[in-house]
NULODREN-987012 format. One record per residue (C-alpha): residue in one letter; y, z, x. Coordinates in pm, whole numbers, plus 32768, in hexadecimal, padded with zeros to 4 digits. Layout:
<nodes>
AYZX;...
</nodes>
This chain:
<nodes>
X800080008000;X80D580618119;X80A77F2381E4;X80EC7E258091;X82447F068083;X82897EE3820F;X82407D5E81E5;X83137D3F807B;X841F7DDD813F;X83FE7D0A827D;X83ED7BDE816C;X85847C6F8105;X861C7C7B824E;X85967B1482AE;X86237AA3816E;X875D7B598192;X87827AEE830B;X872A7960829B;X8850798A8196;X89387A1C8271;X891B79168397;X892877F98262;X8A4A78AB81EA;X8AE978CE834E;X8AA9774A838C;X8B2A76E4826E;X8C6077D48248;X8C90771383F7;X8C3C75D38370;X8CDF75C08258;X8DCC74EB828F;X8CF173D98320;X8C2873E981E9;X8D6073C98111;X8DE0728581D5;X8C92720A81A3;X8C9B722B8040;X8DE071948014;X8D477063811D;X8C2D70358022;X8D17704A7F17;X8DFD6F2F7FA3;X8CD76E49802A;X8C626E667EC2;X8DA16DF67E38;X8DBE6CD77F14;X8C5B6C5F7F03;X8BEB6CA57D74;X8D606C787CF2;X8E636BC17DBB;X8F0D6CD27DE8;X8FF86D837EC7;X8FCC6F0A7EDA;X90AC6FD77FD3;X90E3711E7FD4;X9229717E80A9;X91CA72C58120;X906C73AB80F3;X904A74F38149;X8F95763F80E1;X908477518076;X8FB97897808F;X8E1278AD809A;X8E1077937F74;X8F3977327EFD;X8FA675A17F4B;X910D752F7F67;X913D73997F50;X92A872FD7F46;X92F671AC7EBC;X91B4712E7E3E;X91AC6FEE7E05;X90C76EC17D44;X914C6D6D7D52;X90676C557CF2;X908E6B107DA4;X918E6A107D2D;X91C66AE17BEB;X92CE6C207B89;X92836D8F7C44;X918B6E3D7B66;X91D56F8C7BC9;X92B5703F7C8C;X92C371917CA8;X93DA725C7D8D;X92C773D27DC0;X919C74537D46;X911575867DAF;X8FB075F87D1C;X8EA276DF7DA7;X8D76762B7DF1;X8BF276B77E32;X8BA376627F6B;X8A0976267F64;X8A4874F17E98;X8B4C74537FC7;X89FD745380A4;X89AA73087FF1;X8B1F72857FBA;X8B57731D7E61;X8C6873C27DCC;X8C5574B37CAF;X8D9775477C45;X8DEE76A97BE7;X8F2E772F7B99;X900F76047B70;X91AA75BA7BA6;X926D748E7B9E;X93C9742E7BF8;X948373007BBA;X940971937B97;X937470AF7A8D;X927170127A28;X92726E877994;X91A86D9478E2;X92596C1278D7;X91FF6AEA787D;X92E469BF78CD;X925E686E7861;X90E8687C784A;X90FE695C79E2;X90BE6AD9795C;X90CB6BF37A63;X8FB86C8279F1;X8EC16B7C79D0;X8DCF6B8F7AFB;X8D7C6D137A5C;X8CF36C57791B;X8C226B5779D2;X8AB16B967A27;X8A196B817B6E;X89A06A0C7B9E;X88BF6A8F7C9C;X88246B5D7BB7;X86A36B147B87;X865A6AD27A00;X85276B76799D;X84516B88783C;X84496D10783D;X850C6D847722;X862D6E927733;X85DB6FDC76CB;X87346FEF75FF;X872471A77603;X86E471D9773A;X87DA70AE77CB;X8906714E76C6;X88A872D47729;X88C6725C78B4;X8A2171C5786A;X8A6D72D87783;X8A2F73E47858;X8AC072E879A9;X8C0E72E978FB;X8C28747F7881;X8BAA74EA79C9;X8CFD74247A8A;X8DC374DA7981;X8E2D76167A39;X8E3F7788794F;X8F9877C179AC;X90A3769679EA;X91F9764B79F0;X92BC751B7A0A;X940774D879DA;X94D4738679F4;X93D2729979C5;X93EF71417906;X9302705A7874;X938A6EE5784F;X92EB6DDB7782;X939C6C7477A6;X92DB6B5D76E8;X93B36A3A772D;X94FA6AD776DB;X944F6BBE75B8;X94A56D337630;X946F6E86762E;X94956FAC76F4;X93E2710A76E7;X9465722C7796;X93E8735177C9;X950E74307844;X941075657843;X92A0759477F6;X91F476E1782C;X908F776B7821;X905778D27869;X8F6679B877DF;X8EDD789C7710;X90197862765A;X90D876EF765D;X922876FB7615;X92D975B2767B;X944D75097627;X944573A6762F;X955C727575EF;X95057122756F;X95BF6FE8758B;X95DA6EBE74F5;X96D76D8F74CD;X970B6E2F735C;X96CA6F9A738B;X96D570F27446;X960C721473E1;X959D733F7470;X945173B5743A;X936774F87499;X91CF751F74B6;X9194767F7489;X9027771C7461;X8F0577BC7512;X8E2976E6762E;X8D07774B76CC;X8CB4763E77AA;X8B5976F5784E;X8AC977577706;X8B1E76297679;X8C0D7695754B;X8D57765974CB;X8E55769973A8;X8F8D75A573E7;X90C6759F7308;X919F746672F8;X92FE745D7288;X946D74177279;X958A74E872FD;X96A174397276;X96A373DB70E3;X95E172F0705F;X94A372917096;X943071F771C0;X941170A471E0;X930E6FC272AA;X93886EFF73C9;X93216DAD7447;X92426D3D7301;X93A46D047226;X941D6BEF735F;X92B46B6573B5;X91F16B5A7283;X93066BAC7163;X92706CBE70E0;X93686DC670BA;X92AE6F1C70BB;X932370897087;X929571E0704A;X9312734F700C;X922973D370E8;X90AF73E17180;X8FAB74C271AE;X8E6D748372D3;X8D4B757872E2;X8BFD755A73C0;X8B31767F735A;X89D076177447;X899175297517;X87FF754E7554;X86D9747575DA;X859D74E6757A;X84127444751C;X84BE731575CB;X85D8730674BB;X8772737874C1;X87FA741073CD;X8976740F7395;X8A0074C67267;X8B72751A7214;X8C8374917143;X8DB173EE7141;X8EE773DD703B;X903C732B6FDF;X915F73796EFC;X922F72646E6F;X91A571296F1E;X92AD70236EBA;X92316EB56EF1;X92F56D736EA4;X92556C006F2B;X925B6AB86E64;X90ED6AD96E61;X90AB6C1D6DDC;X91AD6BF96CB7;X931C6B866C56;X93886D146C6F;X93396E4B6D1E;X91E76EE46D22;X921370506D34;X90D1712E6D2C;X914172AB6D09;X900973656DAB;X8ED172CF6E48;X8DC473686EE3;X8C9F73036F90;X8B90743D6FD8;X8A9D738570C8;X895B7394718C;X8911728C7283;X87AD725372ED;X8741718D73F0;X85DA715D7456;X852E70767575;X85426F307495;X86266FA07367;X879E700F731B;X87F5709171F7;X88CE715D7104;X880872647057;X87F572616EF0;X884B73C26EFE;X89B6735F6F3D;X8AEA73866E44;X8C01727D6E4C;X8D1173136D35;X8E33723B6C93;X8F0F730A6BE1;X8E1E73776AE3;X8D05727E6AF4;X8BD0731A6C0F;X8AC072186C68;X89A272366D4F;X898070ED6E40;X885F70A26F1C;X88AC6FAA7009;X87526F59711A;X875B6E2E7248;X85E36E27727C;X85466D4673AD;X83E06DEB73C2;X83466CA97361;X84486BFA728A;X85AA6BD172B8;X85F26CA07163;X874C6CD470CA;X872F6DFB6FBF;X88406E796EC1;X87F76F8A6D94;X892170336CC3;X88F670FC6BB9;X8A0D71B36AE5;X899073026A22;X89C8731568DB;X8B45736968AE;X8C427326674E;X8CEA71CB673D;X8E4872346742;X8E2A72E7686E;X8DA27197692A;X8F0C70C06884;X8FB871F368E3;X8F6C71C66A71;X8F7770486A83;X906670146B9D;X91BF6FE16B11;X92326E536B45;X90A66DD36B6A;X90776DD869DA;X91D36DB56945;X910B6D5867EF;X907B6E9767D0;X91C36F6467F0;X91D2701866CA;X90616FE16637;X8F9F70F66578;X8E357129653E;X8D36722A6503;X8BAD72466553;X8B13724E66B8;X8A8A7177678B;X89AC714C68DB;X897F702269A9;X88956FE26AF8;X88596E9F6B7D;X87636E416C9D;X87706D236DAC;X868F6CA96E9D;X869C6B766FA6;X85996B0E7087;X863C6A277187;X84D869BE71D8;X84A769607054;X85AB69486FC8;X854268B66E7C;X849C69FA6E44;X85F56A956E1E;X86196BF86D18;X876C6BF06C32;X874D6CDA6AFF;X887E6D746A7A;X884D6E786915;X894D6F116832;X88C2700E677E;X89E4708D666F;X897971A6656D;X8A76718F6431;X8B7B708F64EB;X8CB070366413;X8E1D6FAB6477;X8F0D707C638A;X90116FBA640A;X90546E9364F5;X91626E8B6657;X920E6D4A667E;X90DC6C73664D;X90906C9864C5;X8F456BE36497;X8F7C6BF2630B;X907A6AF66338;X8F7F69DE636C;X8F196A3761CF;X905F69976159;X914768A761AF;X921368D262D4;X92EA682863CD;X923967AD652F;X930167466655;X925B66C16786;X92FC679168B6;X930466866A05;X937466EB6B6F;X942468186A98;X94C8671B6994;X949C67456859;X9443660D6794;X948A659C662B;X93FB666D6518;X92E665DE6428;X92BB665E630C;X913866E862F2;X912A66D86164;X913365DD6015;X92AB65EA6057;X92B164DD61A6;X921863956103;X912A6349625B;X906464A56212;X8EF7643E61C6;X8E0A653D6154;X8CC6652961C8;X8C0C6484609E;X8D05635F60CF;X8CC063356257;X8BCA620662A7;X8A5762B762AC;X8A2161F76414;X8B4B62976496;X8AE863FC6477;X8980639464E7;X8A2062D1662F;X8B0B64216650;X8A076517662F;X8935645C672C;X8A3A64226837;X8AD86566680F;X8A0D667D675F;X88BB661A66E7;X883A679D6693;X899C67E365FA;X88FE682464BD;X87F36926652F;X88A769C8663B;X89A76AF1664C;X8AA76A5F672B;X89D76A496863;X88C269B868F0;X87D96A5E6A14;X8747692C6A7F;X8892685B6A99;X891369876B6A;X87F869986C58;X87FE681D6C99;X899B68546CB6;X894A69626DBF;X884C686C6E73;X8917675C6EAC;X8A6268536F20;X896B68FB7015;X88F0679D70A9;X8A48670470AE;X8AF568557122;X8C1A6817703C;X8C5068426E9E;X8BD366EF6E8F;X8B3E67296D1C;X8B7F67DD6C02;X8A9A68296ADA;X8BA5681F6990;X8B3F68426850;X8C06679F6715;X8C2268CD66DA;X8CD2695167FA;X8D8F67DF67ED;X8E32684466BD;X8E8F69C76705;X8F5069036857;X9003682D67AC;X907368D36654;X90C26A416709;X90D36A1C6880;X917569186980;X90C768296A78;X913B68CC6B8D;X903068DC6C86;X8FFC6A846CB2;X8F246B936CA7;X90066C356B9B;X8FDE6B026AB5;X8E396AFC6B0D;X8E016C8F6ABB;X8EDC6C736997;X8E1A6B326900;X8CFA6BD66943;X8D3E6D12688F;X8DD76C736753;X8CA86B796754;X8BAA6C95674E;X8CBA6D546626;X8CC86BF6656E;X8B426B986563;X8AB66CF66548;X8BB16D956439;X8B796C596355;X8CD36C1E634E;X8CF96AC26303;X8BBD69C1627D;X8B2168CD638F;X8B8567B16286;X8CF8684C6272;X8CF668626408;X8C8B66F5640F;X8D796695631B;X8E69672D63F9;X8E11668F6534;X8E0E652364C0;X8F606548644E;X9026660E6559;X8F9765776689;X902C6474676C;X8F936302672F;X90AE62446807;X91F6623F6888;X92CA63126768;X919E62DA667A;X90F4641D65DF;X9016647764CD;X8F05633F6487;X8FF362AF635E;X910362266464;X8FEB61C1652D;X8F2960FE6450;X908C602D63F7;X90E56022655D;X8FB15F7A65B6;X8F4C5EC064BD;X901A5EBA636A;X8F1C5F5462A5;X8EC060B96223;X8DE061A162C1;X8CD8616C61A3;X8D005FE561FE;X8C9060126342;X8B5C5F4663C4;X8A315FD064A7;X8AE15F4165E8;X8C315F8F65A5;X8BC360E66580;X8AF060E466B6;X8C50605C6782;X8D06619766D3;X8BFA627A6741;X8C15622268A6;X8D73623568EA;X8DBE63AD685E;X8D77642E6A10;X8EAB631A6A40;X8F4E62B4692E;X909E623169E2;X8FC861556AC3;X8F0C60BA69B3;X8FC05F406A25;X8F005F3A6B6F;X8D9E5F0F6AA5;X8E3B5DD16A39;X8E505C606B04;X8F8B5B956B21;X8EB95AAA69E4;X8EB95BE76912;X8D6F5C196922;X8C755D6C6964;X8C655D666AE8;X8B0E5D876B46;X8AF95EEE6BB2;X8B925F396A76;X8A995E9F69C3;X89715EFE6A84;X89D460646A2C;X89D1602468B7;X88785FA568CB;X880760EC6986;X88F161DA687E;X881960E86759;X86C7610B6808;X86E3624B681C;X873C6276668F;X860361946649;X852D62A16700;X85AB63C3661D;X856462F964E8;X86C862DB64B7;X8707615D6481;X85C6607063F9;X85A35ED46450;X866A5EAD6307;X87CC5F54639C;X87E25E3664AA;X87CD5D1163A3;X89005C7363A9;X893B5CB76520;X8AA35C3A6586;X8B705C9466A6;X8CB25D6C6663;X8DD25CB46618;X8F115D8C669F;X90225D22659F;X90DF5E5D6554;X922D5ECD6627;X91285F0E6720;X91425D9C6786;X92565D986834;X91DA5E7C6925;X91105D8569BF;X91275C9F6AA7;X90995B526A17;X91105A006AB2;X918B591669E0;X90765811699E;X9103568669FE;X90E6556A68E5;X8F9D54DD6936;X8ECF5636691C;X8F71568F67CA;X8EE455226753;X8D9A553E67D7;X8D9C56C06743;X8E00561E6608;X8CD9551D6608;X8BDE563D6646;X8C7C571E6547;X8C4155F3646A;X8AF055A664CF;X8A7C571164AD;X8AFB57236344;X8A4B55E4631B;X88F15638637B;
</nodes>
């Protein structure tokens, strides 16, 4: 017993005499092994980045603290990067043995640092590329443990207690600028408190980031705000994208950050007061959304990311549970789930953003409602795609309407056709305007050519239709672009009698919504909605409702109408100003025109829509309305209108 003691004890002082001569060396060598570092450092620069990294002066300042003066990172042939007049950090030395540098306490003086981008040459651009000389390889990235090493790579550089003062961030993209200054930012004890100014061509703000950080154990509770009045507003994204964003304030919180079984876990939440948004894509006015919150838990595993389904994203009053899952195991698998609980109708209206569903200002109903909707993709089979979206409402009634009253399309009312923000003449949608046609009076081939072009389930459906949507999302995913849309008649008509054409997301969400309101509550008839379509939409230049049209195009009524002058009418509702470029300089159906009338009638034959006995009597169309002189037909010399004479007189003959 007394000899494992003597050797346990012999084991100490070896220990303790190895650590002490390490120590010695490196507290003697220290500065060599700092120079190196910074050499590796600059060779680094140079060789991976095209760089220039200099560092004015080096020196230790104690047993580990590090002065540098004037540190410096200019790229080649581009602007200065960085430039920074002193930093002064503490530094562990074991990690300098192999040219590293982990920082502890941190301070910073004076300098800036700047992203540009002048012309297509950015500053910053050689940081983005990847290594060419990197070796491609089949193995797959383990996407928790690659985001817990950077994770943890990036807290570990933060140091527990920091101050800087003086130092500027700079973003110049081609003459779009801001500036970001933090005049003081300090850590101590785990508490941020920072006072920042921001600059723009149009504005000066100050702001302050206030909050608890625990960069070691991985937590944090940051507050974002404004210390002048107002709120604060976003720099850069008004000038470079114009999108003009502002907020009241934000709220950050990480409460883990853990790996474990092979999968990280990141839980916290994050909040905003008063987000004000205003871009010509999002709507005509400002978006403002009061209080948002998104409670979230982030899992990542070795061949998935996700968002947990046991997150909470809040909108004023509406809470829904989103899963959201990139899966590459086998498949390349794109995976999105929301569901909304259970929760009373008004209260959804109530939060609707105010300026993304102007209609609904004002609207009243009772009942409740849920909703979930699920969506799969498999890049790797991608006809196998998942798009199911349910409404579930339990005693759903509008008590009263906003700005979009859908009762109005039960009587007669007045219908203007708004154009690049123009109103257009009003047409009467009633027996009052003499062109109004009710349905019974409307050619029978017309509403069978319409309904096929445009809507061919418009009597069975309820304003949507899956399959049309799922084929709409195909072809946007292949072409990477809103290439196709999937509109109902339905959804044709709510655009045009109570919205605009504008082309936002405020005038989609808001068709959508009335659509569902319109179809579901029963509100109007499908005939009545018909009836409505045909005469309110847009047949040609200034021509609306299908009583003009008929005239315009023929001279007749819209019970007059033949099989192929219905089949031209149906085709040209997608365009109905260009309708003169289906014609030839003679008058006459190009062929294009006409090969797409065959397809629209073959495909009206297949659904048992027309029989042999509709195409008796087949003549071309004969344009000899006002619709004439929109096209461009030479005038036919002497000797063609004789022989054209001859054959009209021989064909009558025979």
């Amino acid at each position: 017993m007394k000899s494992n003691q003597q050797k346990i004890f012999l084991f100490l002082k070896i220990a303790a005499l190895v650590l002490l001569i390490l120590s010695s060396g490196m507290y003697f060598f220290r500065e060599t092994l700092l120079q190196k570092a910074l050499s590796k450092i600059t060779s680094k620069m140079e060789r991976e980045y095209q760089c220039a990294f200099s560092v004015q002066d080096a020196q230790f300042e104690g047993l580990s603290g590090i002065k540098l003066t004037e540190v410096v990172l200019a790229p080649k042939n581009a602007d200065t990067l960085l430039n920074i007049k002193k930093i002064q950090t503490k530094v562990a030395l074991f990690p300098l043995l192999v040219g590293d540098i982990q920082l502890g306490t941190l301070l910073i003086n004076d300098g800036f640092i700047q992203l540009t981008r002048k012309g297509k040459v950015k500053n910053f651009d050689s940081f983005l590329k990847r290594d060419s000389t990197e070796v491609k390889t089949n193995t797959k990235r383990d996407y928790a443990d690659f985001a817990y090493r950077i994770i943890s790579k990036v807290l570990n550089l933060v140091p527990t207690d920091m101050e800087v003062k003086n130092l500027v961030f700079k973003l110049d993209d081609n003459g779009k600028k801001a500036t970001l200054k933090i005049n003081q930012l300090v850590l101590v004890d785990k508490e941020l408190d920072t006072n920042l100014k921001v600059e723009t061509v149009t504005f000066t703000q100050r702001w302050s980031v206030k909050g608890f950080a625990d960069p070691r154990n991985k937590k944090a509770d940051l507050r974002f705000f404004n210390l002048d009045s107002g709120a604060i507003k976003v720099p850069y994204l008004d000038e470079r994208y114009n999108l003009i964003a502002s907020f009241d304030s934000i709220r950050l919180k990480i409460d883990n950050i853990e790996k474990s079984l092979g999968k990280l876990n990141i839980d916290g939440f994050s909040s905003i007061v008063n987000l004000k948004l205003n871009h010509p894509k999002i709507a005509s006015k400002d978006v403002v959304i009061k209080h948002a919150r998104f409670d979230y838990r982030f899992l990542l595993g070795e061949n998935f990311v996700s968002i947990d389904s046991s997150s909470t994203m809040q909108l004023n009053q509406i809470q829904l549970h989103p899963y959201l899952s990139y899966q590459t195991e086998k498949d390349t698998i794109y995976i999105l789930k929301v569901a909304i609980p259970k929760m009373p109708a008004q209260h959804f209206i109530n939060s609707l953003p105010e300026g993304l569903f102007t209609h609904f200002e004002g609207m009243q109903a009772t009942g409740n409602f849920d909703y979930t909707l699920d969506f799969l993709f498999n890049k790797n089979r991608p006809n196998t795609l998942v798009f199911d979206s349910k409404l579930n409402k339990e005693n759903f009634k509008i008590t009263q309407y906003g700005e979009a009253n859908l009762n109005k399309l039960n009587g007669p009312f007045t219908y203007r056709a708004i154009i690049n923000n123009v109103p257009q003449r009003g047409i009467l949608v009633g027996n009052g305007n003499s062109n109004y046609t009710p349905l019974d009076q409307i050619s029978p081939y017309l509403q069978k050519c319409v309904l096929t072009s445009e809507d061919p389930s418009f009597f069975s459906h309820r304003g949507f239709i899956n399959e049309a949507f799922k084929q709409s999302i195909l072809k946007n995913i292949r072409t990477k672009k809103f290439s196709r849309g999937a509109s109902t008649i339905s959804m044709q008509l709510v655009k045009n009698v109570f919205l605009t054409r504008e082309k936002t997301l405020s005038r989609k969400l808001e068709e959508i919504l009335l659509v569902y309101i319109l179809e579901n509550n029963r509100v109007a008839s499908k005939a009545r909605m018909l009836e409505v379509y045909f005469n309110i939409i847009e047949w040609g230049p200034n021509v609306y409702g299908i009583g003009e049209a008929s005239r315009f195009y023929f001279q007749k009524s819209p019970a007059e109408l033949n099989l192929n002058e219905c089949l031209f009418l149906g085709s040209i509702i997608p365009s109905p100003k260009k309708f003169m470029y289906k014609f030839n300089d003679q008058g006459h159906l190009r062929d294009f025109a006409i090969k797409n009338e065959q397809f629209l009638q073959r495909i009206m034959f297949g659904r048992g829509l027309l029989i042999s006995e509709d195409t008796i009597g087949h003549q071309p169309i004969y344009v000899s309305g006002n619709a004439r002189s929109y096209l461009r037909i030479k005038a036919p010399d002497s000797l063609a209108i004789a022989t054209d004479s001859v054959k009209e007189i021989e064909e009558f003959d025979f």
